[in-house]
C-alpha positions in Angstrom: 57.8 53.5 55.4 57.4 56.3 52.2 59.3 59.1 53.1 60.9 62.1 51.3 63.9 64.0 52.1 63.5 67.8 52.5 66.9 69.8 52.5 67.1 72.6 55.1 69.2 76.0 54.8 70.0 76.5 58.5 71.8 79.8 57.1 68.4 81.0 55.9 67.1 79.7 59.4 69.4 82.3 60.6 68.7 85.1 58.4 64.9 84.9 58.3 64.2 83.4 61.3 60.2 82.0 62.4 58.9 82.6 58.8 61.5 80.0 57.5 60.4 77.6 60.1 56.7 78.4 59.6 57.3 77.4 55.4 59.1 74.0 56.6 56.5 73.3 58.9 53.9 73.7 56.2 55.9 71.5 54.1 56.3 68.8 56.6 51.9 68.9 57.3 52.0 68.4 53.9 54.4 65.4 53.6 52.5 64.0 56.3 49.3 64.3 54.5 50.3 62.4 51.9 51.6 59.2 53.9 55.1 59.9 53.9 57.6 61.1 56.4 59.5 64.1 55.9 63.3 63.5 56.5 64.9 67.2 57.2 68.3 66.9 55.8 70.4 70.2 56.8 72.8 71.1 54.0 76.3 71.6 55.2 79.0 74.5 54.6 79.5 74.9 50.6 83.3 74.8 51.6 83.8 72.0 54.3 80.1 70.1 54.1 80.2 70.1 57.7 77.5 71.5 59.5 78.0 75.4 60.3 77.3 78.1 63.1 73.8 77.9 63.9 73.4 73.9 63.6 72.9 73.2 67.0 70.3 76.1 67.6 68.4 75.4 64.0 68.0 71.2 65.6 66.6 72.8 69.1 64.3 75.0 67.3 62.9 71.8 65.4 63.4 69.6 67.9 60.5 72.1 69.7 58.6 72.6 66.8 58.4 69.2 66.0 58.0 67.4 69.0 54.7 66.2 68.4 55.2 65.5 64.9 55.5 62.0 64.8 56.2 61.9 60.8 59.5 63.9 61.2 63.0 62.3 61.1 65.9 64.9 61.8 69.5 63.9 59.5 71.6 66.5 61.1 73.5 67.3 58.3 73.7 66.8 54.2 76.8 67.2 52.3 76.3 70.3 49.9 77.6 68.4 46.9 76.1 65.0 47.1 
């Protein structure tokens, strides 16, 4: 399996809403294209690199959007500073 890591804002999730999901979507059809499976890697908290306020909602909106994306693996969170 080829796959690439994508890391997610779920803060800009918040503040822009669909459009962000649209552009990650787009992204993702594109990964896909290209053989490889698109690992969406949320970033964590600058301070704590824990997952923040939002998490939880930003992984049920993908978890909708996604659901018949095969070539789509959800990491629920990535440390900031790693």
């Amino acid at each position: 399996m080829n796959a690439v890591r994508l890391p997610v804002e779920v803060a800009v999730w918040k503040r822009e809403g669909q459009p962000y999901f649209d552009r990650l979507a787009r992204v993702v059809a594109a990964a896909n294209a290209e053989g490889l499976v698109a690992v969406l890697a949320a970033v964590g908290d600058e301070a704590t690199g824990l997952p923040g306020s939002g998490a939880a909602d930003f992984w049920r909106a993908c978890a909708t959007g996604f659901r018949s994306t095969l070539g789509v693996i959800f990491s629920l969170y990535k440390r900031a500073f790693t």
